[in-house]
C-alpha positions as CSV (number, residue, x, y, z in Angstrom):
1,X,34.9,-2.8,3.8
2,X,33.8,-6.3,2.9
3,X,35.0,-7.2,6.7
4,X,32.5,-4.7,7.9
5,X,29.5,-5.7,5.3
6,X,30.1,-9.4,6.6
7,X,29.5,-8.2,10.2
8,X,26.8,-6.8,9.2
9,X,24.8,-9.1,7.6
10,X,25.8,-11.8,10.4
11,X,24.3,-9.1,13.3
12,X,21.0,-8.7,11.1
13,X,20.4,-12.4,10.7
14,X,21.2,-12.3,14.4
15,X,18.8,-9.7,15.1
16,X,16.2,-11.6,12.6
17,X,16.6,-14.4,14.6
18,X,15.9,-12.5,17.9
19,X,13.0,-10.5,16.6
20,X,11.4,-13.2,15.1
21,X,11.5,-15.0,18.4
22,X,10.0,-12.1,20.1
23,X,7.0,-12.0,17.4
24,X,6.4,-15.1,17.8
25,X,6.4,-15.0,21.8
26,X,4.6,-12.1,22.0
27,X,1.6,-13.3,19.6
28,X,2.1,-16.7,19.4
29,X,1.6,-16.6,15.9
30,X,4.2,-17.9,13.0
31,X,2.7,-15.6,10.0
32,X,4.1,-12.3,11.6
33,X,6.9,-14.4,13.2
34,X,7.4,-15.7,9.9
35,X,7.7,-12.7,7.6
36,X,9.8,-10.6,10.3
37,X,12.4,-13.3,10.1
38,X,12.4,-13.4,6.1
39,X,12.4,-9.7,5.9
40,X,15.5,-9.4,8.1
41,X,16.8,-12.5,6.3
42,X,16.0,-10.4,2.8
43,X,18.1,-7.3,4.1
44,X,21.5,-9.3,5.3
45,X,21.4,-11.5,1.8
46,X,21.9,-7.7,0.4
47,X,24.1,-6.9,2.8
48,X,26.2,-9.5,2.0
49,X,24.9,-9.1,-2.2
50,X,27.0,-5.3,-1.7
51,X,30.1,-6.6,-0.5
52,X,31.6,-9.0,-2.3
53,X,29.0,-9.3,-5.9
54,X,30.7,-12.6,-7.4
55,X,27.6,-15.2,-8.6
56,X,27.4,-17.2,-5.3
57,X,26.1,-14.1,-3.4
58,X,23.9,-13.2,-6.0
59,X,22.7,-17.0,-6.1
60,X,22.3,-16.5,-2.4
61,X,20.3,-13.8,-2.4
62,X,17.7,-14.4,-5.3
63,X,17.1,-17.4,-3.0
64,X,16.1,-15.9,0.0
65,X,14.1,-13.5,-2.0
66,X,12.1,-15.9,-4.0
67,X,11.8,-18.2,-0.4
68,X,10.4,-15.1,1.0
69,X,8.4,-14.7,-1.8
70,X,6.9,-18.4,-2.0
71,X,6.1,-18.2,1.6
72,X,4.7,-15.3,1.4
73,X,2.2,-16.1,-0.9
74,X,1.7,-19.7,0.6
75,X,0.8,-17.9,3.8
76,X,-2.1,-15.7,1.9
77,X,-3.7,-18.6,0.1
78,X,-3.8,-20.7,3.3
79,X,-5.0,-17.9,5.6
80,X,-9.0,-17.8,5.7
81,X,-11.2,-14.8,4.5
């Protein structure tokens, strides 16, 4: 099962990757590009958090989190309006 999570988590960091590229071609714009990427980059961190729980993972994945989270709310305060 932990074989399967792995592959998993790698294919939606690989789709991320490849929708966060298309975002960012289609709109040429790095907010939406930006927080597609983190969001699929959120989902295989907890892929990866339910297969194999030891303290690394969970390391791993509170950092991607509070990344996503930092950026997230450096991207509001910069954006005008």
């Amino acid at each position: 099962m932990t074989t399967v999570l792995s592959l998993a988590a790698l294919a939606t960091t690989a789709f991320g990757l490849a929708a966060a590229a298309m975002a960012l071609a289609s709109g040429m714009r790095v907010v939406p590009a930006l927080a597609v990427l983190l969001d699929f980059l959120t989902a295989a961190g907890l892929l990866r958090l339910a297969g194999d729980p030891d303290w690394s993972t969970i390391a791993a994945a509170a950092a991607v989190i509070a990344v996503r989270k930092l950026v997230t709310a450096g991207l509001r305060a910069s954006q005008p309006g």
